[in-house]
N, C-alpha and C positions, 0 to 999 in steps of 0.2 A: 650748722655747718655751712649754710649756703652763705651766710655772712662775711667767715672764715675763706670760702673762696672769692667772693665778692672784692675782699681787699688783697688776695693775692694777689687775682689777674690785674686789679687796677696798678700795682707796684710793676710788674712783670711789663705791660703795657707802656710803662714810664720809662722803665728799664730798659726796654730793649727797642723805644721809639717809636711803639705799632699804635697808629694811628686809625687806618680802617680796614684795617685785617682782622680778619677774625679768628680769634683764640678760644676754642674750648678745654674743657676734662683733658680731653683725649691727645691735646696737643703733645709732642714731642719736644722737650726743650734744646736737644741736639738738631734734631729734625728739621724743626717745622718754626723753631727759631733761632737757630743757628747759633747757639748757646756754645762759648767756649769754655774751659778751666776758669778763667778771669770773670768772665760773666757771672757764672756761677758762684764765684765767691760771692761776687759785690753784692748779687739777690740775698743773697745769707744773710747778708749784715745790714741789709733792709730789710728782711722778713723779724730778725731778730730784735730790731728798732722798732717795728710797728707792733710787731704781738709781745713784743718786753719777757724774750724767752732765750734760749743759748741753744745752740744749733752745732755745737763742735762734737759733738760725734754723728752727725750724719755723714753717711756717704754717698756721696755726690753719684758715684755708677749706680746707686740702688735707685735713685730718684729721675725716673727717666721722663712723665707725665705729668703736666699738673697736676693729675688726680693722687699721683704719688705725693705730690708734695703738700696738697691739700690734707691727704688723710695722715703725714707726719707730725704737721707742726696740728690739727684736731687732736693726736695722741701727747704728742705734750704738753699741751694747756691742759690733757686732762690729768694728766700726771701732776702738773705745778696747783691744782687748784687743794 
């Protein structure tokens, strides 16, 4: 799994321009980085590009943490495997 975050945050980090800030688990994507509707699509469809998986039923209110989003796209590759 720590793999699995490893390339989240480094997308997330491309994504959203954070250069030496520090982004943990615990981060808030509203919060702590200021994450809009739009934002949040376009990571979809990079998360969905890098891990070669479909992401159209998550919901984006459920997903509030990295940790959350770590431990969705962990359950679907174990689903696709």
């Amino acid at each position: 799994m720590r793999n699995i975050c490893d390339r989240i945050i480094k997308i997330i980090k491309k994504q959203f321009r954070i250069n030496n800030k520090n982004i943990s688990l615990s981060s808030d994507l509203k919060k702590d980085l200021q994450a809009d509707s739009l934002d949040f699509i376009e990571l979809i469809m990079l998360l969905e590009e890098e891990f070669n998986i479909e992401l159209f039923d998550m919901n984006p209110e459920e997903i509030k943490s990295i940790q959350n989003l770590v431990t969705y796209i962990s359950n679907e590759l174990k689903k696709n495997k």
